[in-house]
C-alpha positions as protocol buffer text, in pm:
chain_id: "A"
residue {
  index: 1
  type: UNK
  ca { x: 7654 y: 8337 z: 9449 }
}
residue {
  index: 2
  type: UNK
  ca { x: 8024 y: 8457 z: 9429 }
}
residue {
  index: 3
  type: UNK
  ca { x: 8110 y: 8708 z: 9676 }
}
residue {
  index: 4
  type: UNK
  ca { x: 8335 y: 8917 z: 9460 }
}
residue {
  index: 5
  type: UNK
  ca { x: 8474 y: 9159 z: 9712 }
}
residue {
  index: 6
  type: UNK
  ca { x: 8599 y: 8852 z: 9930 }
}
residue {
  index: 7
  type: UNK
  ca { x: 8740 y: 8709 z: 9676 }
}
residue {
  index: 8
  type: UNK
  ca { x: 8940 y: 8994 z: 9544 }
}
residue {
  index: 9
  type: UNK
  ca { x: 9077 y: 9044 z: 9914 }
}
residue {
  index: 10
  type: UNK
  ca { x: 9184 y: 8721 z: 9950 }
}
residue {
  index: 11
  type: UNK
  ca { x: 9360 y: 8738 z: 9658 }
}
residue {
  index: 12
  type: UNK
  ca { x: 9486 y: 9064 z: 9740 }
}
residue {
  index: 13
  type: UNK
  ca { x: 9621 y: 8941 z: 10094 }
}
residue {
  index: 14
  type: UNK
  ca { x: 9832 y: 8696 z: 9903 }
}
residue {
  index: 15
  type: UNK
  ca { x: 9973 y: 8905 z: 9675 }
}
residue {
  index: 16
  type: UNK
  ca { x: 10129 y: 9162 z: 9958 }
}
residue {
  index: 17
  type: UNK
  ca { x: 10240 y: 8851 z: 10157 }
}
residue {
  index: 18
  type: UNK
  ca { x: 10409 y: 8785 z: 9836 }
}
residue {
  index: 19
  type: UNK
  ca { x: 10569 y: 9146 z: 9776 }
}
residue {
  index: 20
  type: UNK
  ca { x: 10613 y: 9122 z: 10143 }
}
residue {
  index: 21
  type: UNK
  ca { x: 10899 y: 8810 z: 10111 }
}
residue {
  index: 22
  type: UNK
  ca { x: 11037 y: 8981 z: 9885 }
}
residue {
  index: 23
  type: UNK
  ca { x: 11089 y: 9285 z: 10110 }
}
residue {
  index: 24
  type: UNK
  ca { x: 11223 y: 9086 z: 10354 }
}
residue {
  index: 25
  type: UNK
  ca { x: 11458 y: 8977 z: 10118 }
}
residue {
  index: 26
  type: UNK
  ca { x: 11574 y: 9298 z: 10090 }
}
residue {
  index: 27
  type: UNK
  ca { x: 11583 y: 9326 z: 10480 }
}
residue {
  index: 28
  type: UNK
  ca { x: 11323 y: 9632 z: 10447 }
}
residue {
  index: 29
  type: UNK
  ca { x: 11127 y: 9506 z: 10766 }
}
residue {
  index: 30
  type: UNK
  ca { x: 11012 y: 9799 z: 10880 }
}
residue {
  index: 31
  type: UNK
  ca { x: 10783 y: 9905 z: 10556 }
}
residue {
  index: 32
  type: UNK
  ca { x: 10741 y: 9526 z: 10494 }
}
residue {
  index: 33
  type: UNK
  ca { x: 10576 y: 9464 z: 10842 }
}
residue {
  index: 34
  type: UNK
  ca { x: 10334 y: 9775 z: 10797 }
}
residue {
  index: 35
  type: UNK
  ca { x: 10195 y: 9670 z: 10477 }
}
residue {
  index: 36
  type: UNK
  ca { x: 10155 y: 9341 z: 10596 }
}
residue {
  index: 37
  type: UNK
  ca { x: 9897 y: 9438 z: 10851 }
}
residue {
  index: 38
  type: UNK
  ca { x: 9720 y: 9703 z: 10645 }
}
residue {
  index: 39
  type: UNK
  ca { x: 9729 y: 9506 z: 10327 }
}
residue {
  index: 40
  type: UNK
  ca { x: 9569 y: 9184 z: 10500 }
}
residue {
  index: 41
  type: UNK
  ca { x: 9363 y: 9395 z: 10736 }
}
residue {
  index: 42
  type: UNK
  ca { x: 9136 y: 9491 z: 10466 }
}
residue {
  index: 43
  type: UNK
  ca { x: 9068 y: 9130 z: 10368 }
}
residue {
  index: 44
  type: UNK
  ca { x: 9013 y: 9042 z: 10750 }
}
residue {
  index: 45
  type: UNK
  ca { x: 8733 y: 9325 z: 10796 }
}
residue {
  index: 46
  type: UNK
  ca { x: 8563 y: 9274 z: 10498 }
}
residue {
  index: 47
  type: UNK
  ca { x: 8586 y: 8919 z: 10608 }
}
residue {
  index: 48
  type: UNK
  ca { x: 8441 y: 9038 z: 10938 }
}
residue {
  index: 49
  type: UNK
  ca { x: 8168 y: 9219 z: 10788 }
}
residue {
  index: 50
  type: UNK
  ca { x: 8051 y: 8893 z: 10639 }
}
residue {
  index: 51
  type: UNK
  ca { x: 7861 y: 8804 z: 11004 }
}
residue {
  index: 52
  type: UNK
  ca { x: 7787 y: 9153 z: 11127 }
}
residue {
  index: 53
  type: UNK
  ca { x: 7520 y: 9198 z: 11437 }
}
residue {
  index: 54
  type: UNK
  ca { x: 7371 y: 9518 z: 11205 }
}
residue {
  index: 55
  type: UNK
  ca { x: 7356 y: 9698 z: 10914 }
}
residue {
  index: 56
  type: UNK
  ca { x: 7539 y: 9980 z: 11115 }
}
residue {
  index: 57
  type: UNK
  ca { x: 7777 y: 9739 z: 11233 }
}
residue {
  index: 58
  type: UNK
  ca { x: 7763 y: 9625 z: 10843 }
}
residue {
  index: 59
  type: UNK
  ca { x: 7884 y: 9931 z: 10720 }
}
residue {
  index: 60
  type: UNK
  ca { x: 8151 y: 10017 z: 11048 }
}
residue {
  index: 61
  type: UNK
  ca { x: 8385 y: 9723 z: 10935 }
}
residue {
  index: 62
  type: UNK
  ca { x: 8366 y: 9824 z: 10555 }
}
residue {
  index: 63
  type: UNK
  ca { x: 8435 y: 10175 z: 10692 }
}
residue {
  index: 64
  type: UNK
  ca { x: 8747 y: 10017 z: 10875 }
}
residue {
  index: 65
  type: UNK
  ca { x: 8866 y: 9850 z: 10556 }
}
residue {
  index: 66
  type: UNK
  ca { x: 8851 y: 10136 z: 10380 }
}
residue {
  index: 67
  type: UNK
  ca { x: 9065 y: 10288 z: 10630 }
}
residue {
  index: 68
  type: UNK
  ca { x: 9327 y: 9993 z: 10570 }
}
residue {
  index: 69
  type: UNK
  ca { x: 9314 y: 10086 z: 10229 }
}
residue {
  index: 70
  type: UNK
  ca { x: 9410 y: 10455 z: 10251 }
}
residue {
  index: 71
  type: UNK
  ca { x: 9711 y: 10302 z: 10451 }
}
residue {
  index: 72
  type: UNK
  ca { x: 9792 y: 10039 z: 10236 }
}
residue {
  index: 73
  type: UNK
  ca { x: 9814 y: 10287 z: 9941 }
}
residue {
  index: 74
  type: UNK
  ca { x: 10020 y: 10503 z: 10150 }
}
residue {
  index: 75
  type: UNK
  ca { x: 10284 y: 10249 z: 10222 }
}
residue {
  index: 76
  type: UNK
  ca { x: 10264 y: 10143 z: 9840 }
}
residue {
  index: 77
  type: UNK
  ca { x: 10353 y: 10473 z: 9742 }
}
residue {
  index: 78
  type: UNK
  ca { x: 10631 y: 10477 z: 9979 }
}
residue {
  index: 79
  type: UNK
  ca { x: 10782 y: 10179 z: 9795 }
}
residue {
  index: 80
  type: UNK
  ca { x: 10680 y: 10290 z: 9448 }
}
residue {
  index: 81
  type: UNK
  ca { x: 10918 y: 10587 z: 9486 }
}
residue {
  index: 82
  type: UNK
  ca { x: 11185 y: 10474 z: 9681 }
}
residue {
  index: 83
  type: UNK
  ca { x: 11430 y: 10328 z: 9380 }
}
residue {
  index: 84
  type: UNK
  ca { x: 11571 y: 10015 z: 9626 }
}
residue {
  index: 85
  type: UNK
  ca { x: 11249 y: 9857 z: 9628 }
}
residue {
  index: 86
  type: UNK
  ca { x: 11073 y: 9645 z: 9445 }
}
residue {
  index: 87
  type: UNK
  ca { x: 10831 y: 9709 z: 9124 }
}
residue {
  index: 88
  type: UNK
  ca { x: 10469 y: 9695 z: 9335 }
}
residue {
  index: 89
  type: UNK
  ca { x: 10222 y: 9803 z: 9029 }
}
residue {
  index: 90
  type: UNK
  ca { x: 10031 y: 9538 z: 9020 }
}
residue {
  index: 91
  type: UNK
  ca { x: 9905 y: 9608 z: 9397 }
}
residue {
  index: 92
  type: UNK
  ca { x: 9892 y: 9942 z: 9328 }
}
residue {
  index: 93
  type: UNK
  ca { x: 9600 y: 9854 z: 9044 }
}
residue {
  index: 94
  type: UNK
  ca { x: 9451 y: 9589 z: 9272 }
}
residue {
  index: 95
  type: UNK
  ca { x: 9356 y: 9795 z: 9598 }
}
residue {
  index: 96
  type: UNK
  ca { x: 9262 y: 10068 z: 9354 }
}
residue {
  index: 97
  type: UNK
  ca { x: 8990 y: 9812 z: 9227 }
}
residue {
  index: 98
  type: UNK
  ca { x: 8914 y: 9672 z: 9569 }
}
residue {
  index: 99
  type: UNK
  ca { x: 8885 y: 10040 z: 9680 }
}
residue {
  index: 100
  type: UNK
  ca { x: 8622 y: 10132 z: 9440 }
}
residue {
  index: 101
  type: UNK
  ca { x: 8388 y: 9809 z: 9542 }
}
residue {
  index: 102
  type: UNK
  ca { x: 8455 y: 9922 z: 9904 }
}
residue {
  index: 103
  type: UNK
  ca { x: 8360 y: 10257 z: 9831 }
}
residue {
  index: 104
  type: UNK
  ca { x: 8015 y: 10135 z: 9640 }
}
residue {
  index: 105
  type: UNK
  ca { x: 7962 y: 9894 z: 9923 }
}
residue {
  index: 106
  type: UNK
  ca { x: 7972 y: 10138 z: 10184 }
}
residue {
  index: 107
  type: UNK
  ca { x: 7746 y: 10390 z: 9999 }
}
residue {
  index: 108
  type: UNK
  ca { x: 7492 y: 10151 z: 9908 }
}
residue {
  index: 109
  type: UNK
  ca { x: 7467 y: 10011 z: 10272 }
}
residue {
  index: 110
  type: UNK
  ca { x: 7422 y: 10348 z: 10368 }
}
residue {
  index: 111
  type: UNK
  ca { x: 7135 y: 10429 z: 10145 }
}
residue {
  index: 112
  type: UNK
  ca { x: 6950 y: 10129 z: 10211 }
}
residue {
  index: 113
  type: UNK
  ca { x: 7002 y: 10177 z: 10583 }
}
residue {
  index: 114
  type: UNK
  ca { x: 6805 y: 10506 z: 10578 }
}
residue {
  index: 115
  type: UNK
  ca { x: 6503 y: 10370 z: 10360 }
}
residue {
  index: 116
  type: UNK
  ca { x: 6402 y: 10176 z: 10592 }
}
């Protein structure tokens, strides 16, 4: 069965390494090196998540990625409105979309988790 929220990270991750080169390229290191670890963070907890010891622990590395999100966004903004960098859109849209599947994962978890 496809694991769509893996997939979608993964994909993600290469995109900002991607936008990333092409900061670099602009020798804007500093915002390119902080989106680099909260862009591919998310991908590496949800990643994590995959072999968790609990449901709890389940639900704590989701909760982390969704953490990485809210940063990633906040770095994407940064470059969205600063005019000397590059057009970044496209991740905008596609942590928006692996935001809401983060967002359902978690809640679902969470009501399963107390039906027991």
């Amino acid at each position: 069965m496809e694991n769509i929220i893996l997939n979608k990270s993964i994909h993600f991750s290469l995109e900002i390494i991607k936008y990333v080169e092409l900061l670099e390229e602009k020798r804007k290191y500093v915002i390119a090196n902080q989106l680099l670890k909260s862009g591919t963070s998310i991908g590496a907890n949800v990643h994590e998540a995959q072999n968790a010891e609990s449901k709890n622990d389940f639900i704590h590395k989701f909760k982390i990625a969704a953490k990485e999100v809210e940063e990633t966004k906040y770095w994407l903004v940064l470059c969205k409105n600063s005019s000397s960098y590059p057009e970044c859109n496209h991740l905008e849209l596609l942590v928006f979309e692996i935001e809401k599947i983060i967002t359902k994962i978690i809640s679902t978890s969470k009501m399963t988790n107390t039906a027991k």
